[in-house]
N, C-alpha and C positions, 0 to 999 in steps of 0.2 A: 653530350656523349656520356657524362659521369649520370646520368638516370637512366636512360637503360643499359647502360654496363655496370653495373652496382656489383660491388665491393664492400667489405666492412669497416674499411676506414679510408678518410682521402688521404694517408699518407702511403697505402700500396700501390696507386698508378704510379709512384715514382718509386717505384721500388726494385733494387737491384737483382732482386729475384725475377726472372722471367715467368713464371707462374703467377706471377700479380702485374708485373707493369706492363703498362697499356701506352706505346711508344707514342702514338696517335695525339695522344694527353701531356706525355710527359715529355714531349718535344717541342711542345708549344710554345712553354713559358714555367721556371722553375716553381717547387712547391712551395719556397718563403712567397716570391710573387703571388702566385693562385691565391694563399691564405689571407694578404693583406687584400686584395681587391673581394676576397667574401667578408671579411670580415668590414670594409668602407664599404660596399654597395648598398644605397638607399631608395629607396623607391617614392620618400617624401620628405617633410622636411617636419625632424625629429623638434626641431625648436619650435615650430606653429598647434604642436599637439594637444588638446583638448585635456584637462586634468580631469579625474572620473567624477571630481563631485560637480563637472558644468555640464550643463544640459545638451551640449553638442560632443561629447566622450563618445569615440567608437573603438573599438576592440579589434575592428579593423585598419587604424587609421595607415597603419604602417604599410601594406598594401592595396589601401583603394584605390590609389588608381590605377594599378594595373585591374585590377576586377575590374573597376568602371571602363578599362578600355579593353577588357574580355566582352562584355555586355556589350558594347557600343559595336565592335566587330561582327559581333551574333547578328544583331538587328541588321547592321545595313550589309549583309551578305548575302538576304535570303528576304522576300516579300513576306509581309503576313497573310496566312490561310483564313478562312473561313471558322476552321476549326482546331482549339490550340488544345490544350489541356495541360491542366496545373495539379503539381504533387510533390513529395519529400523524395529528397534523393538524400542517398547516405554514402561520404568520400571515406573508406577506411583509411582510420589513422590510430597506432595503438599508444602513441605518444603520450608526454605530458601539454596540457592546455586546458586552458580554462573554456575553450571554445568547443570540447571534444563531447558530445551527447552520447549517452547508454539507449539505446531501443533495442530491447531483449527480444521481440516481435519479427525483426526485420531481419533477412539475411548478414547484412552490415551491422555486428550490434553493436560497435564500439569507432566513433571516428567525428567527421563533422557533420552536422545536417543542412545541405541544403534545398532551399524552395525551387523546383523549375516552372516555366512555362514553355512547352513542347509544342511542336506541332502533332496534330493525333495522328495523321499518318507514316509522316519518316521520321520521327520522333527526333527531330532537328529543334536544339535548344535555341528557342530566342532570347531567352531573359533568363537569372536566377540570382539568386538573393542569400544569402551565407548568413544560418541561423548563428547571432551572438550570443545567446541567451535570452533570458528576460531582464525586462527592463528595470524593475523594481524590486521589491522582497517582496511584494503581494501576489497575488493568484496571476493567471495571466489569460483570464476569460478577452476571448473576440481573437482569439492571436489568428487563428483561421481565415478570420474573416477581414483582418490588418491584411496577410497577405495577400490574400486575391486581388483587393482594393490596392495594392501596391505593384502587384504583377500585371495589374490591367489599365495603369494610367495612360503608357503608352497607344493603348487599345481606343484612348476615348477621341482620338484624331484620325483614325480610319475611317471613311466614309463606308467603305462594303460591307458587306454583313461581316458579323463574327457570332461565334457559337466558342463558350468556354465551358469542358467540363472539369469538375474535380471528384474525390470522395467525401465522406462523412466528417473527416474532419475538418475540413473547412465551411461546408454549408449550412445554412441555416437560412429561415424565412426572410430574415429583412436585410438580407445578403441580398436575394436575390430581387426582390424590387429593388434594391437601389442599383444594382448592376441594369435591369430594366430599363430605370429612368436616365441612366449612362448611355444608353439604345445598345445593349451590348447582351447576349441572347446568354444565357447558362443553363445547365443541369447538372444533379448532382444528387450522390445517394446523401440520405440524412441518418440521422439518429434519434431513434424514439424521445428522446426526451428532450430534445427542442423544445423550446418555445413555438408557440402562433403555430403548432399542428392540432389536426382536428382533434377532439373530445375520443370518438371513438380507437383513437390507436395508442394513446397514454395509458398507462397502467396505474391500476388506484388498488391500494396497500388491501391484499388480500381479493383480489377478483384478477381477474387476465384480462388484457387489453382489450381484446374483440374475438366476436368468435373468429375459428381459424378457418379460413378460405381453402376452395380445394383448390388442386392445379390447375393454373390458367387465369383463375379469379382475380380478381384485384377490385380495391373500394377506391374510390378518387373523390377530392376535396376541391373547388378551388376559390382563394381570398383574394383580392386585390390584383395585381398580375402575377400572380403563382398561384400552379397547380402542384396538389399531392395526389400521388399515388402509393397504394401499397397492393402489391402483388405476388401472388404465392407461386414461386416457380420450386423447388425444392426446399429450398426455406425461402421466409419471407424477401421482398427488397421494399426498401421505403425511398421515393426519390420525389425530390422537388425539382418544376420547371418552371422558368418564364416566355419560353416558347412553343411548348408542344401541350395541350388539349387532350386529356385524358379520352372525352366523351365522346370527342369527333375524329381524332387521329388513332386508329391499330391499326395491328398486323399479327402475324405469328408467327413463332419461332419452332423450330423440330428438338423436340427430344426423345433421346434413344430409351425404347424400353426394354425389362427383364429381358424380352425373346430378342433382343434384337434389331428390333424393327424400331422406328421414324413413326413419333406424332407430333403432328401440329397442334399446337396449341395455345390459346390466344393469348393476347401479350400489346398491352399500351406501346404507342414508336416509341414515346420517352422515355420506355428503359432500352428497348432496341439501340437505337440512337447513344444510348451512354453506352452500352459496354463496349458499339462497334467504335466510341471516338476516345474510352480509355483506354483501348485493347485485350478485354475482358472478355 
């Protein structure tokens, strides 16, 4: 009851002023009671905790298992789709914590970050994962690609198809063969400077990537079981698949012009396909 009746401090639901006490609350059980049972309530066992210079230290430890039995709830309340889709979520928090991330970008720019995997149509969380930090004092290259591979373990026991999309900051070429060789289908926009993309879309110090396509255009690569495409819809998009075939799969999409009026205009499925399964 005390989190959505919020007050500025717990010692007004017991308070003789009628303008703050909340009898609902403060007939329960007195406020010395309330204070010692927050102050003992533990969720694990503060003596088994991990000290931060061993290699099993979590920043969570204090709460895992209730997360682990948030997660384990998700899962077996709802089947897996076809089609999930993996992204950052941001919980505002304006506290002190070492857990609490800055993304100046984002609506949320101040609180915790976490990873979900969603389903793409009711956007029903099955999984997510509560960014700690990083793990070292070094760079923290693949962290993208750590989580997909961690959001998708559960995925590799599903016998039906599965299609996972994400964005740019998780993808990358040899993400997606190894989700491939998982038999586990992905797409996903990229970022020019990947690695393992074609010659013609990198930029070399002092010339422009490629010439610039008109609308509708698009140039496709494909290496081992990934396809690239880049395709000019208003500005560029640059997307890697392990499922979907530049060459042999299109379609079109309508966009509105100056007057008014609806053109079709050609368009690979596999960008189709991503923005209808990230809801873009």
């Amino acid at each position: 009851m005390i989190s959505y009746h919020v007050l500025p401090d717990y010692n007004l639901y017991w308070s003789s002023d009628p303008g703050f006490r909340v009898d609902e609350i403060a007939n329960v059980m007195t406020i010395k009671r309330f204070k010692v049972l927050l102050r003992t309530l533990h969720l694990n066992d503060n003596s088994k905790q991990p000290q931060r210079d061993e290699e099993t230290f979590d920043k969570l430890y204090k709460v895992r298992p209730l997360v682990t039995l948030i997660n384990e709830a998700c899962q077996a309340a709802a089947k897996n789709t076809s089609s999930q889709s993996i992204d950052e979520s941001m919980i505002i928090f304006k506290g002190r914590s070492s857990l609490k991330q800055y993304m100046p970008m984002k609506p949320v720019k101040r609180g915790y970050k976490v990873w979900c995997k969603c389903d793409s149509s009711t956007g029903y969380l099955y999984e997510f994962d509560i960014y700690t930090g990083k793990q070292d004092a070094g760079t923290e290259g693949g962290l993208g690609s750590k989580v997909v591979k961690k959001l998708t373990e559960k995925l590799l026991d599903v016998e039906e198809e599965k299609h996972v999309t994400f964005d740019n900051f998780f993808c990358d070429y040899h993400l997606l063969n190894y989700l491939y060789e998982k038999r586990i289908f992905a797409t996903g926009t990229v970022r020019r400077n990947r690695i393992e993309l074609p010659n013609f879309i990198k930029k070399k110090k002092g010339k422009k990537a490629s010439q610039k396509l008109n609308k509708g255009e698009y140039r496709w690569r494909v290496k081992d079981n990934v396809s690239f495409v880049v395709w000019q819809d208003t500005k560029e998009v640059l997307i890697l698949s392990n499922v979907f075939h530049p060459q042999i799969e299109r379609t079109t999409v309508n966009r509105t012009q100056k007057d008014g009026s609806n053109l079709a205009i050609s368009c690979p499925l596999t960008v189709r396909e991503y923005t209808k399964r990230m809801g873009e």
